[in-house]
C-alpha positions in Angstrom: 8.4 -14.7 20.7 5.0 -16.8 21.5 1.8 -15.5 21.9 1.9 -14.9 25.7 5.2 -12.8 26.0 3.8 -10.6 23.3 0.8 -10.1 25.3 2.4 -9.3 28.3 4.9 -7.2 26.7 1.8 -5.6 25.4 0.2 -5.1 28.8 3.1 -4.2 30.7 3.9 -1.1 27.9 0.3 0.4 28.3 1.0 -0.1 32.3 4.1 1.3 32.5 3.3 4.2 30.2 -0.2 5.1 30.3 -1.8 4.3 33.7 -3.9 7.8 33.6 -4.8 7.3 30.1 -7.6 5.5 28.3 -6.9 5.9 24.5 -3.7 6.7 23.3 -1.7 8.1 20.1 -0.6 4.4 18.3 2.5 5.7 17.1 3.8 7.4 20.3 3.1 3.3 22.0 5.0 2.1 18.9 8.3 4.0 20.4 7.2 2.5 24.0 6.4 -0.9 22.6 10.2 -1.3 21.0 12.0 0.5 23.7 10.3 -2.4 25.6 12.0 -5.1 23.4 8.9 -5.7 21.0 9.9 -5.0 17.0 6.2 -5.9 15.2 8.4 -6.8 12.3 10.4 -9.0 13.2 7.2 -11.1 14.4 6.4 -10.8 10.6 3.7 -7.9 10.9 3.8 -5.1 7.9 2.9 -2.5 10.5 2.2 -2.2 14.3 -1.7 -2.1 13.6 -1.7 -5.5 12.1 0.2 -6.5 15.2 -2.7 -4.5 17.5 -5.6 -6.6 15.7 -4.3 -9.6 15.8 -4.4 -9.2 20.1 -8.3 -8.0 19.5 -9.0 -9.7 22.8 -6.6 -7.3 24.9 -6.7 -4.1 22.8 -9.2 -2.3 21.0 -8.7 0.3 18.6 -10.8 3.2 16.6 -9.6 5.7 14.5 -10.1 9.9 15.4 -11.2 11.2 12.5 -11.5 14.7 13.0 -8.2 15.6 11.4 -7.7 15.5 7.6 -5.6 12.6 8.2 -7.2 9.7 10.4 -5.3 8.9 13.4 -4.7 5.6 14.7 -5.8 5.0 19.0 -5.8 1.8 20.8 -6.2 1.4 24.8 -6.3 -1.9 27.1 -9.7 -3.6 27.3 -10.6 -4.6 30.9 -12.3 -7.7 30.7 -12.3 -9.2 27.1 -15.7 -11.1 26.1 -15.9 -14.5 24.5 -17.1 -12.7 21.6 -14.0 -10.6 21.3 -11.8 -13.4 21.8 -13.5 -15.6 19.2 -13.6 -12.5 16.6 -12.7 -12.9 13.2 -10.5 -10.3 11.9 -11.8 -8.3 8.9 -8.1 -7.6 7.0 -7.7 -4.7 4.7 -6.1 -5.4 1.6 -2.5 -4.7 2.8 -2.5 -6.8 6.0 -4.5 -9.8 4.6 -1.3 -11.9 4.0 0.2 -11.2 7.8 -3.4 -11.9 9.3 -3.5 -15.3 7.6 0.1 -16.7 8.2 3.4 -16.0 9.9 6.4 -14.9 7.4 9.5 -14.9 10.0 12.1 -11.8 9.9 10.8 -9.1 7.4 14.0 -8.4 5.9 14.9 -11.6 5.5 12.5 -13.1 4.1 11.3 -10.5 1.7 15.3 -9.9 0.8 15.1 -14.1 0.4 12.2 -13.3 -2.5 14.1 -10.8 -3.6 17.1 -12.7 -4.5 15.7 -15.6 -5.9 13.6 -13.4 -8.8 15.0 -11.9 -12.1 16.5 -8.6 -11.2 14.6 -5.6 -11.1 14.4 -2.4 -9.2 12.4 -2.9 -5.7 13.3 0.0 -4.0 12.4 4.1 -5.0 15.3 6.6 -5.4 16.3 7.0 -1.7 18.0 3.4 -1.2 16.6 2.4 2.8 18.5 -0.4 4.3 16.3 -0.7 7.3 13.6 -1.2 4.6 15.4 -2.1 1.6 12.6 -3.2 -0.7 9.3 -1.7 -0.5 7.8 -2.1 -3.5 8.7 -5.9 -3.0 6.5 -5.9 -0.1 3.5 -3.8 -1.4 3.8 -6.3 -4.9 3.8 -9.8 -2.0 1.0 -8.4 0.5 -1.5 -7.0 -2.4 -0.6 -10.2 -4.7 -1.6 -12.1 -2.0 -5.1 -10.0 -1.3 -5.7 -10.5 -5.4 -5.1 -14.1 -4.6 -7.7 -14.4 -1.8 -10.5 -13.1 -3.7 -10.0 -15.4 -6.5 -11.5 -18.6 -6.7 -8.9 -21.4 -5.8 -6.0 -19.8 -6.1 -4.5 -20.4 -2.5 -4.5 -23.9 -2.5 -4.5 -26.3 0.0 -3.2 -29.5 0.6 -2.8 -31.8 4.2 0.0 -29.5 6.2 0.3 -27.2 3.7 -0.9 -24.1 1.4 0.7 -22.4 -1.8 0.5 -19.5 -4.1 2.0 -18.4 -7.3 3.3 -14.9 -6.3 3.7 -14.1 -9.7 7.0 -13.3 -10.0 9.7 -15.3 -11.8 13.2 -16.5 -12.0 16.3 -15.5 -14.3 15.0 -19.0 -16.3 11.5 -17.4 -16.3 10.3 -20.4 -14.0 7.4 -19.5 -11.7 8.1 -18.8 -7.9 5.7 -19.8 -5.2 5.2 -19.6 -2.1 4.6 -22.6 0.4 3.4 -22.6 3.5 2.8 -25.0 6.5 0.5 -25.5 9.4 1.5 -24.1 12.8 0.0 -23.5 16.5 2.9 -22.1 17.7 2.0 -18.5 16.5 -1.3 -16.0 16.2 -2.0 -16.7 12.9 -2.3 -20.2 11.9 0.2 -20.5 8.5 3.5 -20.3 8.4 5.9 -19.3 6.0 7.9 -22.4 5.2 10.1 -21.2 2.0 9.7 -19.6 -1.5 10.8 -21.7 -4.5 10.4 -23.3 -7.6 8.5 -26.2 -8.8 10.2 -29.1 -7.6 13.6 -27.6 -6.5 14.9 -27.8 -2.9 12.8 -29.1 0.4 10.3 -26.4 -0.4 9.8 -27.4 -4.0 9.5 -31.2 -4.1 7.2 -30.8 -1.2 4.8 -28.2 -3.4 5.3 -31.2 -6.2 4.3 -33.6 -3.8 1.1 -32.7 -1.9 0.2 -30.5 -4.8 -1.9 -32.2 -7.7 -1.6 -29.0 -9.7 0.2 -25.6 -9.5 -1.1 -22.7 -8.3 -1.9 -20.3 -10.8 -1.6 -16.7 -10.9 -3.5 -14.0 -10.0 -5.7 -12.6 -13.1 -6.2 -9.1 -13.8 -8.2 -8.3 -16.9 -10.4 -10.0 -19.6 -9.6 -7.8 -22.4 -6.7 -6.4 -23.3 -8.2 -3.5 -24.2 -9.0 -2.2 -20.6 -5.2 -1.9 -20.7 -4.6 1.1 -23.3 -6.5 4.3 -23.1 -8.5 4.9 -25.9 -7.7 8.3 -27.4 -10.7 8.6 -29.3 -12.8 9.1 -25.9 -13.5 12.8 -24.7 -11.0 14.2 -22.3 -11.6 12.7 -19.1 -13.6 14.5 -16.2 -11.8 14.9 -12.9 -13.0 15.1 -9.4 -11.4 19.0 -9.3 -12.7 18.9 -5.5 -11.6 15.4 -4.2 -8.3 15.7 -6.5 -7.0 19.3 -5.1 -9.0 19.8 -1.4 -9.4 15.7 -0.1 -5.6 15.1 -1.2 -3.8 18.0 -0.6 -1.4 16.1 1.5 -0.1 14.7 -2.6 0.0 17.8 -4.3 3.7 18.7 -5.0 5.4 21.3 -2.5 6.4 23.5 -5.6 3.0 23.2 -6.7 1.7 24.8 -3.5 4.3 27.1 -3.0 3.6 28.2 -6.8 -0.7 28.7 -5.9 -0.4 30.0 -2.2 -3.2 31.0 -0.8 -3.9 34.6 -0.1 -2.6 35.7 3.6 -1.7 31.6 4.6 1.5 30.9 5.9 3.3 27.9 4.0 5.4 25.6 6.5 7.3 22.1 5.6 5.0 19.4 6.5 8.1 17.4 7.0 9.5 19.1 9.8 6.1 18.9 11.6 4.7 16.6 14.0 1.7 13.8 13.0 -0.7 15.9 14.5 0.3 19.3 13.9 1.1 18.3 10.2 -2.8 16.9 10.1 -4.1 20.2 11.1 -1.6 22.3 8.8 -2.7 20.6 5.7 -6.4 21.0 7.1 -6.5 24.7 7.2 -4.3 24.4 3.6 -7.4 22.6 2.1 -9.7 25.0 3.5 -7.5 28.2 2.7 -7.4 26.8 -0.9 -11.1 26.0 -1.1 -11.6 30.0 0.1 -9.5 31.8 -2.1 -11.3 31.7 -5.2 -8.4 32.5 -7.4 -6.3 30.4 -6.1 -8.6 27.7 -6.8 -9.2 28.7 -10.0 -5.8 28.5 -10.5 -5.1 25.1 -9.2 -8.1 23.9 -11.5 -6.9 25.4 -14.8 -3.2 23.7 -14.0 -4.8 20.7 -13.8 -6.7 21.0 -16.6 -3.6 21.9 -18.8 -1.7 19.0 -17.2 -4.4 16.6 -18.7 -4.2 18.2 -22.3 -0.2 17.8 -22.1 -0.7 14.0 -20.5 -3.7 13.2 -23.9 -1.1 14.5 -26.3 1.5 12.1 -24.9 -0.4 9.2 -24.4 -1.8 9.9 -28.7 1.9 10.0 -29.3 3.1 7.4 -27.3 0.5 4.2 -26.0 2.5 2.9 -23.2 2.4 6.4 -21.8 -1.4 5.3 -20.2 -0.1 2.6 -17.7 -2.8 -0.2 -16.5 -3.1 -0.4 -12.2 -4.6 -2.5 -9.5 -6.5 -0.8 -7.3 -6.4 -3.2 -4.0 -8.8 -1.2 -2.2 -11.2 -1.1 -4.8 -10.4 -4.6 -6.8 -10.6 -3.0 -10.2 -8.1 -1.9 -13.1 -7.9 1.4 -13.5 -5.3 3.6 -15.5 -2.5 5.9 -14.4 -1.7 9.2 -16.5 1.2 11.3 -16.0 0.5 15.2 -14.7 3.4 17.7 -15.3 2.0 20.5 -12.8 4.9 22.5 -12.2 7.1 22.3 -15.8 6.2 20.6 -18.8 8.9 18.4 -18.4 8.6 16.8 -15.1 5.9 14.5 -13.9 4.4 15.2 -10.6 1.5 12.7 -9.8 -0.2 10.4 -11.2 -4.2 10.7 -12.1 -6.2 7.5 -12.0 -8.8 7.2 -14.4 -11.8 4.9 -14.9 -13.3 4.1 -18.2 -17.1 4.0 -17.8 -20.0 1.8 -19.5 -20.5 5.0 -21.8 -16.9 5.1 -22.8 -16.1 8.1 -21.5 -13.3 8.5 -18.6 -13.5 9.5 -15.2 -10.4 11.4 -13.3 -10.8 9.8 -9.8 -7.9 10.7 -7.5 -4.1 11.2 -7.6 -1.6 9.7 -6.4 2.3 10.1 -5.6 4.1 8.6 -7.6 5.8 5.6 -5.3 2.1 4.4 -4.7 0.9 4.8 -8.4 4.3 2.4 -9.3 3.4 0.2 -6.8 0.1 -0.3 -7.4 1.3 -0.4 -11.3 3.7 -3.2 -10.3 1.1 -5.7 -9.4 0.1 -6.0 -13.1 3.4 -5.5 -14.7 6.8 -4.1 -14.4 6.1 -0.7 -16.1 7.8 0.1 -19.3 7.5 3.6 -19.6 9.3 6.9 -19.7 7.8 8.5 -16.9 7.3 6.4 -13.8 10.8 4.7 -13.2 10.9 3.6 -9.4 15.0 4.7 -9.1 14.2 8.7 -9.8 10.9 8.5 -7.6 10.9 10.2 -4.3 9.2 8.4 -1.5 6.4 11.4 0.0 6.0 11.6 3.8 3.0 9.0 3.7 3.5 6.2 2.1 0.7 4.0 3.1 -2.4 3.8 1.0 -5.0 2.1 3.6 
């Protein structure tokens, strides 16, 4: 589908839909928007907001951010200025790659990746055949962003542009990724195959307008920013970010365990966006007033660090090394058991500082703390196994 259908598929959803309304809900268009024939993926867009940006000079878009969850709002601009139309998209970290270059079907072209590198486990305990491989596509798009902020590392040659995406075959040879020059899409690269070094159409053409390889992308200087040093003090967490900013990632159990004095608990899953952004809301602020159950949250956490310290004294690989796209740094991942001793929750990220003392940032659910685990290495480690991790109800980072 070219550039001018999508647009007027575009126009003729907000017109057929939404003549009385300025901004709208971005989700409730998506419905409209594929009902009307358009699927953002299979133009090769990760979601339908990289889609909405790349048609800046018809559609705007801001975010309401008067709920504890952001939401997404786009509406029809009436008469797009030259400055619009010539804007440069700013990409976040996990749209960079479909801002820069067309990559065909998403299924089949990540499921194409998939099958040309050694085995492994792409995909979290719930198997999804309508999006079989996520971590696959979290480890290309944020590979990519690494890539872009790395001197020559994308490289460029005539027709053509290449990366290493990092990942190999079952002979350990590198896979890349070649691209080729087209007008016939928004963005202005297309994907023209994955392969190996001088195998295939793909390959000898890498071999041939390539002087050297691309190499990989680089994630630490010393290997000791990869183990957590146990002779440090106990890390200090972020008690009010962690429990009352990311409430939305504390377990259910967890929750249900520390309920807050007179609130009703509901099932965020069985909620709507919205009402589901004001529910956790007025969790966070129930939490933040009941002064026991704080307290109580806080002193869980606390012994869910001691437990994690002990492990990671008895056992090194338990600290596991992560990218942080958003942030472009390496960080660590430690496992919290909140609920029983024997079962991991969520993952804290924490920061070694110039002093050599650690800092508890955040948490996160485990699928993104594997994925963002991924992009440095395939973790080995008894705790965060992608087959028995539960995807949560977000599962978007940005």
């Amino acid at each position: 589908m070219d550039k001018k259908t999508v647009q007027e598929t575009l126009k003729t959803t907000f017109n057929e839909n939404y003549k009385d309304q300025e901004w709208i809900n971005l989700a409730d268009f998506g419905l409209k928007l594929k009902a009307n024939g358009l699927d953002y993926k299979s133009l090769g867009f990760l979601k339908l907001i990289d889609l909405i940006k790349t048609h800046s000079d018809i559609i705007e878009h801001r975010y309401d951010n008067s709920h504890k969850l952001p939401i997404a709002l786009i509406r029809l601009r009436s008469k797009p200025s030259e400055t619009e139309k010539k804007k440069i998209i700013r990409s976040s970290p996990k749209s960079a790659l479909t801002d820069w270059a067309y990559l065909g079907n998403y299924q089949t072209t990540i499921k194409k990746l998939k099958e040309l590198a050694l085995e492994e486990t792409w995909h979290y305990k719930d198997f999804n055949p309508e999006y079989p491989y996520p971590i696959l596509v979290n480890y290309l798009h944020y590979t990519y962003y690494k890539l872009s902020q790395e001197k020559n590392k994308i490289l460029f040659s005539d027709n053509f542009a290449a990366f290493n995406t990092g990942l190999v075959d079952k002979r350990y040879e590198p896979i890349f990724a070649l691209f080729i020059k087209t007008e016939d899409f928004t963005q202005s690269w297309k994907l023209f195959d994955f392969c190996i070094a001088g195998e295939g159409p793909a390959g000898k053409n890498l071999i041939r307008y390539f002087e050297k390889k691309p190499s990989r992308a680089h994630y630490f200087d010393n290997i000791s920013d990869m183990l957590y040093d146990t002779r440090a003090s106990e890390p200090e967490m972020d008690i009010k970010h962690i429990i009352l900013d990311n409430v939305s990632r504390l377990p259910k159990s967890f929750i249900y365990e520390n309920k807050p004095s007179g609130f009703e608990i509901k099932n965020p899953e069985i909620l709507s966006y919205q009402e589901r952004n004001e529910y956790l809301l007025k969790l966070s602020e129930a939490i933040e007033a009941d002064t026991k159950t704080y307290r109580n949250m806080t002193n869980r956490f606390k012994d869910a660090l001691q437990l994690a310290i002990k492990r990671v004294e008895w056992n090194f690989k338990t600290a596991i090394p992560m990218y942080f796209p958003t942030q472009n740094k390496i960080t660590l991942l430690l496992p919290l058991a909140l609920v029983d001793d024997e079962v991991v929750d969520i993952a804290l990220v924490v920061e070694k500082t110039k002093s050599g003392n650690y800092l508890g940032h955040t948490i996160l659910p485990l699928a993104w703390a594997y994925s963002n685990a991924r992009l440095v290495a395939r973790p080995d480690s008894d705790w965060l196994v992608a087959s028995e991790i539960e995807v949560p109800i977000e599962t978007d980072e940005d």
